[in-house]
VODOPA-148592 format. One record per atom (N, C-alpha, C): residue in three letters; atom name; x negated, y, z. Coordinates in nm, 4 decimals, decimal comma. Layout:
<sites>
  residuo  atomo      east     north        up
      ALA     CA         X         Y         Z
...
</sites>
This chain:
<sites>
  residuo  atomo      east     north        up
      UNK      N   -0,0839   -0,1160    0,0000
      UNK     CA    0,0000    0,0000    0,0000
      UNK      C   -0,0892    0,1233    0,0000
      UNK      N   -0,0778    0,2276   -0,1116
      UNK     CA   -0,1666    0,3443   -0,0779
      UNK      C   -0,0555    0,4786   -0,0702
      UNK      N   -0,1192    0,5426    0,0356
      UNK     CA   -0,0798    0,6423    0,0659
      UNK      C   -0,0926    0,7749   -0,0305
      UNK      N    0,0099    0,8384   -0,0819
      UNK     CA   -0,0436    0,9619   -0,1115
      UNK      C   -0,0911    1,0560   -0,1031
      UNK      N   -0,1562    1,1841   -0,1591
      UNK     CA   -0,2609    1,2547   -0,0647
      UNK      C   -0,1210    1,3981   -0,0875
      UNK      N   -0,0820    1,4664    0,0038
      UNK     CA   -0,0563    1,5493    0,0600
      UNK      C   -0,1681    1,6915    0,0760
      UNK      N   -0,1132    1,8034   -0,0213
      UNK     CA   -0,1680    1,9015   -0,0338
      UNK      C   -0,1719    1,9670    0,1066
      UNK      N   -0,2066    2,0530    0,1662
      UNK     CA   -0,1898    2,1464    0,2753
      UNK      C   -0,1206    2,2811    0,2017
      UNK      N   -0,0167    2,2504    0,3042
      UNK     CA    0,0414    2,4213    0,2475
      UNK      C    0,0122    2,5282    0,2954
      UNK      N    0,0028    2,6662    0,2164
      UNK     CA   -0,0402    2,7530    0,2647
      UNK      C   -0,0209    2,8179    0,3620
      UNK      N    0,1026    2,8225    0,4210
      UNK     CA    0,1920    2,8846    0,5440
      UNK      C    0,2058    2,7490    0,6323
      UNK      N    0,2114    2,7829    0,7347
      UNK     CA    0,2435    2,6581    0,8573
      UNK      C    0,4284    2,6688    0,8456
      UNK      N    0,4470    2,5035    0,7984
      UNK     CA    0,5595    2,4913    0,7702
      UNK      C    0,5988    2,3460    0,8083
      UNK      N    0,6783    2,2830    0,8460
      UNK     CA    0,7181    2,1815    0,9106
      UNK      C    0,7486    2,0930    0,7503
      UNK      N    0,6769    1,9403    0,7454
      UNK     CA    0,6495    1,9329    0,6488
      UNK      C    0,6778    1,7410    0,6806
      UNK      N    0,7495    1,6730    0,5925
      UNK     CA    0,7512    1,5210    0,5876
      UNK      C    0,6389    1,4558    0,5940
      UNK      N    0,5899    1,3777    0,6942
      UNK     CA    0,4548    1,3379    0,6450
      UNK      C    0,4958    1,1616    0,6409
      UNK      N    0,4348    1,1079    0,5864
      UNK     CA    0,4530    0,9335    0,5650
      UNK      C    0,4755    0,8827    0,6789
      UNK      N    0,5049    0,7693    0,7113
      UNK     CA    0,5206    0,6934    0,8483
      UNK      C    0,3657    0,6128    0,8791
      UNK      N    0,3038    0,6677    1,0073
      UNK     CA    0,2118    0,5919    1,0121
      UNK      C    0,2130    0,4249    0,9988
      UNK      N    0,1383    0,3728    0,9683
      UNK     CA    0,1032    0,2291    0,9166
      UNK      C    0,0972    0,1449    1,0868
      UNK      N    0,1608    0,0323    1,1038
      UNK     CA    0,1481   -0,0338    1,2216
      UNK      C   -0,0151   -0,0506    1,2799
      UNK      N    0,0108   -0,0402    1,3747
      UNK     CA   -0,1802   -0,0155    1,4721
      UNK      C   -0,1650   -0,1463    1,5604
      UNK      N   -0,2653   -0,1674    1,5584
      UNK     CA   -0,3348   -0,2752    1,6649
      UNK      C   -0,3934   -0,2017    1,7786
      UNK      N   -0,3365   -0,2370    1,8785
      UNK     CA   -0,3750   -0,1576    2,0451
      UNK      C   -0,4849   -0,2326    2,0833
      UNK      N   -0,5470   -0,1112    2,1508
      UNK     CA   -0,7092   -0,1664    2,2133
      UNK      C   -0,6690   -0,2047    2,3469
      UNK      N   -0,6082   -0,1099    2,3915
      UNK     CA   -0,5667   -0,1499    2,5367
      UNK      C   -0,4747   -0,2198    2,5746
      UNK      N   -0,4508   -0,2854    2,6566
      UNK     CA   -0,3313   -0,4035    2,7237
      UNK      C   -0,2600   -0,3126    2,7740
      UNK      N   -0,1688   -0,3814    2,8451
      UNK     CA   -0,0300   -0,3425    2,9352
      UNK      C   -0,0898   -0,2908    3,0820
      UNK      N   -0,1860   -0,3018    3,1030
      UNK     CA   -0,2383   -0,2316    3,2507
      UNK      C   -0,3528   -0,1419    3,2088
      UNK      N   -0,3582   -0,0865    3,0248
      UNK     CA   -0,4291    0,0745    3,0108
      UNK      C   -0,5734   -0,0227    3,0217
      UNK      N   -0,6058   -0,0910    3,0281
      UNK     CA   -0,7462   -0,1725    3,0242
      UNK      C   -0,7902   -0,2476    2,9077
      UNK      N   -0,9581   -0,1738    2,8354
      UNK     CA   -0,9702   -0,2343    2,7347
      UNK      C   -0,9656   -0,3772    2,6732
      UNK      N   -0,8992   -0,4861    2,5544
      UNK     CA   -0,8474   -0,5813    2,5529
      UNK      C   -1,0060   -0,6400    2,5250
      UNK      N   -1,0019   -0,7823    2,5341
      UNK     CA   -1,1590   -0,8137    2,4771
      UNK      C   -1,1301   -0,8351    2,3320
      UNK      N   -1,2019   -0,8775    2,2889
      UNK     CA   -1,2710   -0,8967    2,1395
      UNK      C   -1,1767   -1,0235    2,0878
      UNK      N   -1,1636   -1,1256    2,1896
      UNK     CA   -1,0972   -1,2201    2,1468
      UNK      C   -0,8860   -1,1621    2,1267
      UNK      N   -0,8632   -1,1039    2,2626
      UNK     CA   -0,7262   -1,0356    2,2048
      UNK      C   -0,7329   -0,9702    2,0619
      UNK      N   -0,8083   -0,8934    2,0741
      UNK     CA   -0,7865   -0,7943    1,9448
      UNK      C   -0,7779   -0,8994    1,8184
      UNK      N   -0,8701   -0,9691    1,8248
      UNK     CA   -0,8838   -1,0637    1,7037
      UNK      C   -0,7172   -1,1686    1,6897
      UNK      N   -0,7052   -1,1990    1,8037
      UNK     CA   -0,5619   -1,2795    1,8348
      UNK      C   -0,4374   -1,1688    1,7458
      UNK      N   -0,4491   -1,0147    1,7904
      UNK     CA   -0,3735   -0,9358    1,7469
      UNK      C   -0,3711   -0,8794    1,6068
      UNK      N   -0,5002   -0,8933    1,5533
      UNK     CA   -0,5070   -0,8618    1,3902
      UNK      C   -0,4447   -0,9841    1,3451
      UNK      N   -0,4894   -1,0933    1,3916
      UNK     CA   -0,4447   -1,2348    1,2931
      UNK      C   -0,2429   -1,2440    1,3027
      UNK      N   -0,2321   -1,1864    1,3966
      UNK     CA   -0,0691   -1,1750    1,4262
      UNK      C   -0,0193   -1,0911    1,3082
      UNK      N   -0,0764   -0,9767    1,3188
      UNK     CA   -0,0531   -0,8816    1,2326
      UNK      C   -0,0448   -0,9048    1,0955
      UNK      N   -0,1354   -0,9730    1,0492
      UNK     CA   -0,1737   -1,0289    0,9200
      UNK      C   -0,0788   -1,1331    0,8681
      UNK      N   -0,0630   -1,2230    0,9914
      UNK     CA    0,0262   -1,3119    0,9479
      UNK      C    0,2108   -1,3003    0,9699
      UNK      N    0,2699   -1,2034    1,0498
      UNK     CA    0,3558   -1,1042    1,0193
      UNK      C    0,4016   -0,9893    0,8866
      UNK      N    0,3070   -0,9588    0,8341
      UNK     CA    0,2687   -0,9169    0,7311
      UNK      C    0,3348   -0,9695    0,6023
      UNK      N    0,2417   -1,0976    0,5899
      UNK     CA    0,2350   -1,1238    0,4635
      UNK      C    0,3734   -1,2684    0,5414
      UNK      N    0,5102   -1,2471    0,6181
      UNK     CA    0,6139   -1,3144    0,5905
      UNK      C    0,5605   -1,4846    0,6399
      UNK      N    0,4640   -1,4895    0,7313
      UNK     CA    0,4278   -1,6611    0,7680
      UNK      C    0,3239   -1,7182    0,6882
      UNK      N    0,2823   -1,6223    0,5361
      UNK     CA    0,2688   -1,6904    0,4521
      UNK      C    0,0711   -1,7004    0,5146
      UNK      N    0,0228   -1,8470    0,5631
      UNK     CA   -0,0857   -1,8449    0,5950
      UNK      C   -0,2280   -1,7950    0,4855
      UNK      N   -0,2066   -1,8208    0,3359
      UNK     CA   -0,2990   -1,8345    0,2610
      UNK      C   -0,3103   -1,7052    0,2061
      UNK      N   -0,1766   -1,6142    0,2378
      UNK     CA   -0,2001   -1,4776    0,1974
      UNK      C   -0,2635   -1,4272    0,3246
      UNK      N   -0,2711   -1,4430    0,4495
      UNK     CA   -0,3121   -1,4029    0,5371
      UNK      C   -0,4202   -1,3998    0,5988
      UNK      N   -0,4999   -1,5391    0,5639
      UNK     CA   -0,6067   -1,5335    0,5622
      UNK      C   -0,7006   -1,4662    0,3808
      UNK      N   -0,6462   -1,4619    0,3237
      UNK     CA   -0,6879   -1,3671    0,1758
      UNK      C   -0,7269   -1,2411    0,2812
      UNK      N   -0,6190   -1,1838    0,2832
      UNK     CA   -0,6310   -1,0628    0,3275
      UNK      C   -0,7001   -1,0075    0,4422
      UNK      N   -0,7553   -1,1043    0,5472
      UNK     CA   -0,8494   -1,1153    0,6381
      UNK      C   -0,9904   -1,1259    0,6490
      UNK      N   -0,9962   -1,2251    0,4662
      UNK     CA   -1,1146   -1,2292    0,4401
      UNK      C   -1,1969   -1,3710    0,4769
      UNK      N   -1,1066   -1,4251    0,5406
      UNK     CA   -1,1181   -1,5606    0,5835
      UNK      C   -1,1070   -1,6458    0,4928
      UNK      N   -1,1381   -1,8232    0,5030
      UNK     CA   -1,0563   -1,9080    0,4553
      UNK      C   -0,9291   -1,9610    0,5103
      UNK      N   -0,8941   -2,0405    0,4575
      UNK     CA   -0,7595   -2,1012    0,5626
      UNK      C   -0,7957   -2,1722    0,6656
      UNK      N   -0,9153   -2,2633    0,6612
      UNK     CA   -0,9131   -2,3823    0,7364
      UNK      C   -0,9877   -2,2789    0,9055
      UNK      N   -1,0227   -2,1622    0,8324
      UNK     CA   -1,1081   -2,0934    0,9687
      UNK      C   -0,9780   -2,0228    1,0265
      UNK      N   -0,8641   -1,9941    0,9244
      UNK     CA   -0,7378   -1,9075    1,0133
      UNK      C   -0,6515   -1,9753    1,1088
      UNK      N   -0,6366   -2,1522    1,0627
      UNK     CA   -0,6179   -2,2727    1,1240
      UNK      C   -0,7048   -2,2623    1,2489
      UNK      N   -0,8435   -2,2637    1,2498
      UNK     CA   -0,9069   -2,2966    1,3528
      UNK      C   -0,9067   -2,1879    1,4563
      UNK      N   -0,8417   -2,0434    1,4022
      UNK     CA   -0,8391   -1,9355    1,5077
      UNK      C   -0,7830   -1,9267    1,6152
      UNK      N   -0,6249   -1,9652    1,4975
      UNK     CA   -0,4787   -2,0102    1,5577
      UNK      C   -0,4857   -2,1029    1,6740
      UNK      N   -0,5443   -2,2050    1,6441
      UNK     CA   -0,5391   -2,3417    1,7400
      UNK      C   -0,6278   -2,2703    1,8908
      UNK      N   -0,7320   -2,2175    1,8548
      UNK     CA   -0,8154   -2,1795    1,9492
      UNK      C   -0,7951   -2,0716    2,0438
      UNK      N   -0,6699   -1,9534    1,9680
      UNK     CA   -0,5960   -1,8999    2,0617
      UNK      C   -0,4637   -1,9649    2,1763
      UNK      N   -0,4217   -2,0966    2,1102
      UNK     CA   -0,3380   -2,1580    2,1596
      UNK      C   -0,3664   -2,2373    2,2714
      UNK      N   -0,5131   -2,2844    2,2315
      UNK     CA   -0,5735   -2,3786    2,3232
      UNK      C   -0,6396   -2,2815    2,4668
      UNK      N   -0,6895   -2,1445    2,4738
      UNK     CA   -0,7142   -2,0511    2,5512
      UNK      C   -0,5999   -2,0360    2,6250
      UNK      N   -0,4729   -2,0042    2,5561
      UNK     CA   -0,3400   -1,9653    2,6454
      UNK      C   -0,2813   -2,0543    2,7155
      UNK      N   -0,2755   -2,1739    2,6328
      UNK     CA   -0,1831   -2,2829    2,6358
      UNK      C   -0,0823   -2,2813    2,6373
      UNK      N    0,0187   -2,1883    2,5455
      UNK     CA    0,0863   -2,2019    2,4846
      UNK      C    0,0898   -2,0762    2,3769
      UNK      N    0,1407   -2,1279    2,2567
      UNK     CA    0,0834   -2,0541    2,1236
      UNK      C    0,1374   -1,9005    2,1841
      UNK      N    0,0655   -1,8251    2,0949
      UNK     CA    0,0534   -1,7121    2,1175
      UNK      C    0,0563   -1,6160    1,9250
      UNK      N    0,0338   -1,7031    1,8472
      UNK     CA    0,0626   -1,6565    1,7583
      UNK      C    0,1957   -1,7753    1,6469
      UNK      N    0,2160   -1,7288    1,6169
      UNK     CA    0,3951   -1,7746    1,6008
      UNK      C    0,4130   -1,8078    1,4668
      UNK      N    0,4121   -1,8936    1,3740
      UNK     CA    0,3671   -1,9219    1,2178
      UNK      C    0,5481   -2,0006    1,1936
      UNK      N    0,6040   -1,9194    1,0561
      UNK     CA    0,7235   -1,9795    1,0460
      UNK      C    0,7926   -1,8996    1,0658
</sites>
């Protein structure tokens, strides 16, 4: 999805701007930075929300293969013990 570029107008004028794009939070629910492994748990959510469940677009777009987006998945599940990212 690309954004368009938006001139600046000359007068300060109250002006439509696009809807920001969904963000991935650094911080948790108690304002404390998340580790490395959440965040990563939270992009792969994102990704795979995204692209509708669909795993092979999700790892495309991650940059991954599948069998490593498989092995992420499982490895966040196996940390929580019970899934935490939601496929389907």
């Amino acid at each position: 999805m690309r954004y368009q570029h938006h001139p600046i107008p000359s007068t300060i004028e109250c002006i439509a701007l696009p809807a920001l794009p969904p963000t991935i939070h650094l911080l948790n629910e108690e304002g404390e930075l998340k580790t490395i492994e959440e965040v990563v748990e939270d992009t792969i959510r994102f990704h795979i929300e995204h692209h509708d469940g669909c795993l092979s677009s999700s790892s495309r777009s991650l940059g991954i293969s599948r069998s490593t987006l498989y092995r992420k998945i499982y490895a966040s599940m196996k940390r929580s013990r019970a899934p935490q990212i939601y496929i389907g």
